[in-house]
C-alpha positions in Angstrom: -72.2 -98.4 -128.1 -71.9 -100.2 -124.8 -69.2 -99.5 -122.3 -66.5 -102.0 -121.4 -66.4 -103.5 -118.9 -63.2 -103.3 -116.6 -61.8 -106.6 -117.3 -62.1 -105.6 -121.0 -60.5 -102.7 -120.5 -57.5 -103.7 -117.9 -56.9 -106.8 -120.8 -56.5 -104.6 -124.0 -54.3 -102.1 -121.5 -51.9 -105.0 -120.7 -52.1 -106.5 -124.3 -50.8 -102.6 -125.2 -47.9 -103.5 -122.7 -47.5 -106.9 -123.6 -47.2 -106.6 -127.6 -45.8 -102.9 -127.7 -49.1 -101.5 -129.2 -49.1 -97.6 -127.6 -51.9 -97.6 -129.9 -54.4 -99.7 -127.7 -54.2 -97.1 -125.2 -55.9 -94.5 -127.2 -59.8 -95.2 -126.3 -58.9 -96.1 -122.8 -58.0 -93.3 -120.9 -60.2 -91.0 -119.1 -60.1 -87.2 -119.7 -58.8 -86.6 -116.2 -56.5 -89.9 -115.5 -54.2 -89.6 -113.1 -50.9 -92.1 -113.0 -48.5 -92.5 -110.2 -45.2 -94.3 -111.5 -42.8 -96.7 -109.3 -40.2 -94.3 -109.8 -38.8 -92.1 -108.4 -39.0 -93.9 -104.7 -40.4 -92.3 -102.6 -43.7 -91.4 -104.2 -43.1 -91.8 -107.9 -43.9 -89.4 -110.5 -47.5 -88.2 -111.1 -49.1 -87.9 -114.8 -52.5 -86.1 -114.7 -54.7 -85.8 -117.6 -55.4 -88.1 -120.8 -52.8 -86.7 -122.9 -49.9 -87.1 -120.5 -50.8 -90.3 -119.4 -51.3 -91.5 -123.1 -47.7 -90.1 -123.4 -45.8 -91.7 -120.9 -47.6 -94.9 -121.5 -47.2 -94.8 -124.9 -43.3 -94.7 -124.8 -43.2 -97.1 -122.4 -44.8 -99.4 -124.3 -43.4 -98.9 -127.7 -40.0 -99.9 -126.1 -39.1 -102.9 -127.3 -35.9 -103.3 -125.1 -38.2 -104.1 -122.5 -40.6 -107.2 -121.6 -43.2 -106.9 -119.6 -45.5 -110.0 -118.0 -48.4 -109.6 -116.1 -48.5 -112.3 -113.4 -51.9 -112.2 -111.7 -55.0 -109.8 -112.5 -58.1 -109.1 -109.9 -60.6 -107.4 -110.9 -63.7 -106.0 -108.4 -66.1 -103.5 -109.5 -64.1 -100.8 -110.9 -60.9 -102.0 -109.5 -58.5 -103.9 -110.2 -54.5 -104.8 -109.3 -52.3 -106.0 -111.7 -49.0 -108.0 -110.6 -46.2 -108.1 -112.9 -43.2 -108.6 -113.5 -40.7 -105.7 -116.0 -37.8 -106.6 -117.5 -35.3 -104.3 -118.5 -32.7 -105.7 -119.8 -30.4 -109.0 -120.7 -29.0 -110.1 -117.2 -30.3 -112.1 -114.4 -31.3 -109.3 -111.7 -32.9 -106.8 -114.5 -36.1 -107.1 -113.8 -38.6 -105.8 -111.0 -42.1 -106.9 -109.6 -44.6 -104.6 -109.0 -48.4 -103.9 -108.4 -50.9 -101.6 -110.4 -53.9 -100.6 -108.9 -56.4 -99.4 -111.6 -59.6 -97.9 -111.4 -61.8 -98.1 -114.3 -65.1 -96.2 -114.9 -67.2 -95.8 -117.7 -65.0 -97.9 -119.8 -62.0 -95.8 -119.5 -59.0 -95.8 -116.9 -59.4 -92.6 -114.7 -56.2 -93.7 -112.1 -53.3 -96.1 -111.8 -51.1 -96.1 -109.4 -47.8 -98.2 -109.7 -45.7 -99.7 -107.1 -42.6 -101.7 -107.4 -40.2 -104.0 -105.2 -36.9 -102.2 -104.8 -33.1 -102.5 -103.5 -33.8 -102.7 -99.7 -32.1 -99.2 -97.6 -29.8 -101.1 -95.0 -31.4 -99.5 -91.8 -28.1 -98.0 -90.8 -28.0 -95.6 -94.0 -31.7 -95.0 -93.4 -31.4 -93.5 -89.8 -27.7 -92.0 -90.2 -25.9 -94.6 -88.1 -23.3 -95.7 -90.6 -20.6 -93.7 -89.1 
């Protein structure tokens, strides 16, 4: 059995996204994974180990309330970045863009980490000078 390659591998993971098929996921996930989500701001939450990230993948792709629409993929080596786009609902501002940075070996995705464009902090709140 050959190993995919990572462009294999980074297309079937956003084909899982894509068409809501958790199922994809299964064979692509490394035994020690680790996944750093957008949210919550500042760091996002961290997913470590196959089973958890298969988990929290999984859910997020079987939602069907949700769209979401990768927008550029580079791959390099064993890296790649994935920019996209997630929308999360009916209106015209639900929706975010964000980055995935993916590291493939073997075949098998061993860390993602996911970052996101968010509501700007007006500097004033950020360094306590509103008041």
């Amino acid at each position: 059995m050959s190993v995919r390659t990572t462009s294999e591998v980074i297309d079937r993971f956003n084909h899982a996204f894509i068409h809501h098929d958790a199922g994809v996921l299964t064979d692509l996930v490394g035994e020690d994974c680790v996944m750093e989500a957008v949210q919550p701001a500042p760091s996002g939450e961290r997913v470590v180990g196959r089973e958890a990230c298969l988990a929290w993948w999984g859910a997020l792709a079987e939602d069907r309330t949700t769209q979401f629409e990768p927008q550029e993929v580079i791959v390099a080596g064993e890296r790649a970045t994935i920019r996209w786009r997630y929308r999360f609902g009916d209106g015209p501002a639900d929706w975010v863009s964000g980055v995935n940075v993916m590291h493939v070996r073997d075949g098998l995705i061993i860390e993602a980490l996911g970052f996101s464009k968010t509501a700007g902090v007006p500097l004033a709140v950020e360094t306590g000078l509103n008041g």
